[in-house]
C-alpha positions in Angstrom: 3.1 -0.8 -29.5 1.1 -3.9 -27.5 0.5 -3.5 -23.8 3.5 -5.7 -22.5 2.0 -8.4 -20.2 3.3 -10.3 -16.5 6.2 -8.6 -15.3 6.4 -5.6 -17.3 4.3 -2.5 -16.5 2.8 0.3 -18.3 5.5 1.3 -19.7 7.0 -1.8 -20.5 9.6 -1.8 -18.0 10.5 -5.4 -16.1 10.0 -4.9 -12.6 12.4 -7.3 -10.7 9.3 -7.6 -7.5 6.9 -8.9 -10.0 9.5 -12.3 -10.9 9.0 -14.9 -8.8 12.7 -16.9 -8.9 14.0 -13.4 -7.3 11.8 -13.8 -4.5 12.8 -17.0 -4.4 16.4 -16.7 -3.7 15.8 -13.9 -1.7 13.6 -16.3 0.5 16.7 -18.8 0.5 19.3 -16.3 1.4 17.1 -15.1 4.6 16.8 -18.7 5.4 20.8 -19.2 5.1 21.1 -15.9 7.2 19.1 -16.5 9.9 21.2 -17.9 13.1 19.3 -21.1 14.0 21.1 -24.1 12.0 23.5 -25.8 14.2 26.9 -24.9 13.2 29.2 -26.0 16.0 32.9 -24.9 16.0 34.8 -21.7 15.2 36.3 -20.3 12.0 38.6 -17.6 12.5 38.4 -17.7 16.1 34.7 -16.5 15.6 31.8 -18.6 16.2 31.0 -20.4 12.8 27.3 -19.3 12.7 28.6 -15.4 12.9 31.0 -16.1 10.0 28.3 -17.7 7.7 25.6 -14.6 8.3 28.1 -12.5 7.2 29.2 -14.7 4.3 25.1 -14.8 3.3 24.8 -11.2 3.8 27.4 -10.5 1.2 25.9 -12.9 -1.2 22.5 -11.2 -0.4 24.3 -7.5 -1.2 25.6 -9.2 -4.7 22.5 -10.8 -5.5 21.2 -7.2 -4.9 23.3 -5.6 -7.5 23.1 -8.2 -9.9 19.2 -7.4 -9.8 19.4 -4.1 -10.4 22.0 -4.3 -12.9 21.2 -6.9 -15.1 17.4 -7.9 -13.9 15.5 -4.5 -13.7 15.0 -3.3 -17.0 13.5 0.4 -17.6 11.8 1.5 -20.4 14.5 3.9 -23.0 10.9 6.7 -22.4 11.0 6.5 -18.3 15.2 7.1 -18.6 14.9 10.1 -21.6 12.5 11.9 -19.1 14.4 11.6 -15.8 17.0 13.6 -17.4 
C-alpha cells in the first residue's frame, strides 16, 4: 500500500492536530471564551459575559467529541492490535 501523505501518518491514520480548519475553530472558540468583549447586561440574573463562556465552553466540549468521533480516523491495524 502507498505511504499516505499530509495528515495521515505511518500508518495511515488521520490525525485531527495535523488539519488546519480544526485548529482553526479551536482558535475561534478560545477567542469567543475569553472574557474581554464588552457584553453589558445580565442574563439569568448572571452577568452576560459568565453566561456566554460557559455557552462557548460547551460548544468547545462538542466540538471536542465531534473530532474524535467523526474527525480522527485510526488505521483498522493500530485498532486489531490494541486489543
Amino acid at each position: 500500500m502507498p505511504e499516505l501523505k499530509d495528515k495521515r501518518g505511518s500508518a495511515g491514520a488521520r490525525d485531527p492536530g495535523r488539519i488546519g480548519w480544526v485548529w482553526a475553530v479551536y482558535l475561534l472558540l478560545l477567542l469567543a471564551a475569553l472574557p474581554v468583549w464588552p457584553l453589558p447586561g445580565m442574563i439569568w440574573g448572571l452577568p452576560a459575559w459568565a453566561v456566554t463562556t460557559v455557552a462557548v465552553a460547551a460548544v468547545t466540549s462538542a466540538f471536542t467529541v465531534f473530532v474524535l468521533l467523526k474527525v480522527w480516523d485510526e488505521a483498522e491495524e493500530d485498532l486489531d492490535e490494541s486489543c
